[in-house]
Each structure stands twice: as C-alpha cells, then as structure tokens.
N, C-alpha and C positions, 0 to 999 in steps of 0.2 A: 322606216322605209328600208327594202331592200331591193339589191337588181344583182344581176349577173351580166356577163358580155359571154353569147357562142361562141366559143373561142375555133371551130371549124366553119370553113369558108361556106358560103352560101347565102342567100336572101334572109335568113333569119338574122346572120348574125351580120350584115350591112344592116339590118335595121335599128337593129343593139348601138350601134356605132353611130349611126345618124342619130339618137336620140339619148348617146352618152351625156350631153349639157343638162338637158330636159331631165332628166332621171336623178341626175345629183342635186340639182334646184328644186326637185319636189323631196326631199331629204332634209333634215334639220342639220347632219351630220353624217360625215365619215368617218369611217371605223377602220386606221390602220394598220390593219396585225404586220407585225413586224417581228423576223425571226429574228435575227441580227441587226443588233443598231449601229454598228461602227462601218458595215461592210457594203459600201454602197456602189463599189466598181469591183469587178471581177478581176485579180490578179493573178487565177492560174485557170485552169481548165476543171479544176477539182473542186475552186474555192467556191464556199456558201458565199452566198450575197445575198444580201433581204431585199428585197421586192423594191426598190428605190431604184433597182440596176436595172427595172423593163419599163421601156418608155408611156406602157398603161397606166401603172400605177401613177408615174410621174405624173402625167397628163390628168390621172384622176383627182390628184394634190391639186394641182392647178384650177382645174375644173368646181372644186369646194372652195378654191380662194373666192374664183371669181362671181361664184350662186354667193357668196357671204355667208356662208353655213362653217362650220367648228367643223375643224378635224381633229381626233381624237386620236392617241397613236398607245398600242398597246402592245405587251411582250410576253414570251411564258416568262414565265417565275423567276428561272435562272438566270435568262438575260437580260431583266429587269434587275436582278440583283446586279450584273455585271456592270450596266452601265451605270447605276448610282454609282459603284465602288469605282466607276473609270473618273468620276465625276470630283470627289474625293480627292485623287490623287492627279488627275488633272482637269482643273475647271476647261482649259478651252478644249479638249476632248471631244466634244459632240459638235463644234461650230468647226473641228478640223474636217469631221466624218462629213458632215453638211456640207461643205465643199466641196468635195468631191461628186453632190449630185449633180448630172447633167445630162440635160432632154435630147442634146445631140449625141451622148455616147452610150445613150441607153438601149438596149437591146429589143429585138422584137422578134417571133419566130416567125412571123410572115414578113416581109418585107415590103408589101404591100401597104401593112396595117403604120406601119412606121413613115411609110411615106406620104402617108394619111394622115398623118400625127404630125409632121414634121409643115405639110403645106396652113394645118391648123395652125400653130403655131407661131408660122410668119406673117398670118392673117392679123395676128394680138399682139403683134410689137417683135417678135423674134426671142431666139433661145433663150438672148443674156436678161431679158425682161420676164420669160416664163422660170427660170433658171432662180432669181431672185426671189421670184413671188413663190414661189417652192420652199426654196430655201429658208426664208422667214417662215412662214408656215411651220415646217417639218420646226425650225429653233423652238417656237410659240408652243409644241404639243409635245416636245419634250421637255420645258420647261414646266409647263404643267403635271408630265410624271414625276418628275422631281419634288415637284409641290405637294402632290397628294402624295408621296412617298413619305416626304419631312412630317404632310398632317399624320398621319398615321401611326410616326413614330412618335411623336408627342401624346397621340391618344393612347397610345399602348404601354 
C-alpha cells in the first residue's frame, strides 16, 4: 500500500489529511526513508535534518504505532554505513539522536497543518505520550537495521 498527502492547500489535500489514520491502517507497514539518522533538530539554517524535524512525518511514526503496523526505517548506503560505524564506537548514539525527537518542535510549512497536528495530538494523551510512542518506535527500527546489518555480515 501506498498514499501521498497534497502537500498545496485546497479540498484535495484537507481530504488527504482527514484520512491520514484510515490510510496508514489499510498499510501493513511504513517505509521510512531517512536521509540523516543522527539529525533530527535543525541547528543552523543550512543544516540537513532527516525528516523526523517535520511534524508529518512525526505524526506519520505515530500514526503506524497506533494502526499496530511495523515501521520500517531505511538509508542510502552511506548513511547506513555511518550509523552502524556511530553504533560501534558509541552504542547510546542513536537513543541520544532519539531524543531529541519532538512533535512540539517539529516544523511545518503551513502552520495551519501543524496546528492541525498539534490539537490531534492533545486529543491522544499530549506531546510527552506521542513523543514516547515515537521514540520507541524510531529505537525498535533501528535496532532492526542493525540486526539485519550484523545478519548480512555473518552471511557474507
């Protein structure tokens, strides 16, 4: 299964939005391409940040917790290599980066859409409960690249 959200204003894409839950629960799974795994708040105007810093994505993590569907988290090549090798030389590395995700400081280019996200939200218990359920998640599917990284090099 696959969906998109219009990402420009209008009736198409309120309806994308109204039926982001429904959409993810007809899905066995999500598929989180992640460019950057460490970089999940914005510290300059210049810096990359992977998709974890806009509060869709966040919401969409959230969204696969709570349909009970596997999320899945994938990288190119390079940054797959980078985070095993951060992994190596420090195991709590990815549960620092984890931390730093947060639904309240996440970004959105309509402000609209965010505040859309944000009254969801308080609906489910509030930040520090969407914020957790994320966070486990995101841990749960990079411990699995790890795993299928370790199978692979044992197969090889």
């Amino acid at each position: 299964c696959d969906t998109c959200i219009r990402q420009h204003e209008g009736e198409g894409k309120q309806r994308d939005v109204g039926r982001l839950d429904d959409m993810v629960r007809q899905c066995e799974s999500t598929l989180l391409f992640n460019d950057v795994w460490d970089r999940t708040v914005k510290r300059s105007e210049t810096d990359t940040v992977s998709c974890l810093s806009r509060i869709w994505c966040v919401y969409e993590v959230f969204s696969t917790v709570r349909a009970g569907n596997e999320l899945v988290m994938m990288f190119p090549e390079a940054e797959r290599r980078r985070f095993l090798e951060a992994l190596v030389e420090d195991g709590s590395a990815a549960q620092d980066a984890l931390a730093l995700v947060d639904v309240e400081t996440a970004e959105s280019f309509d402000p609209a859409d965010k505040e859309r996200i944000m009254g969801e939200v308080e609906e489910v218990g509030g930040a520090a409960k969407v914020n957790e359920v994320v966070i486990a998640a995101l841990h749960d599917a990079l411990v699995r690249v790890a795993i299928l990284a370790a199978e692979e090099d044992v197969a090889s």
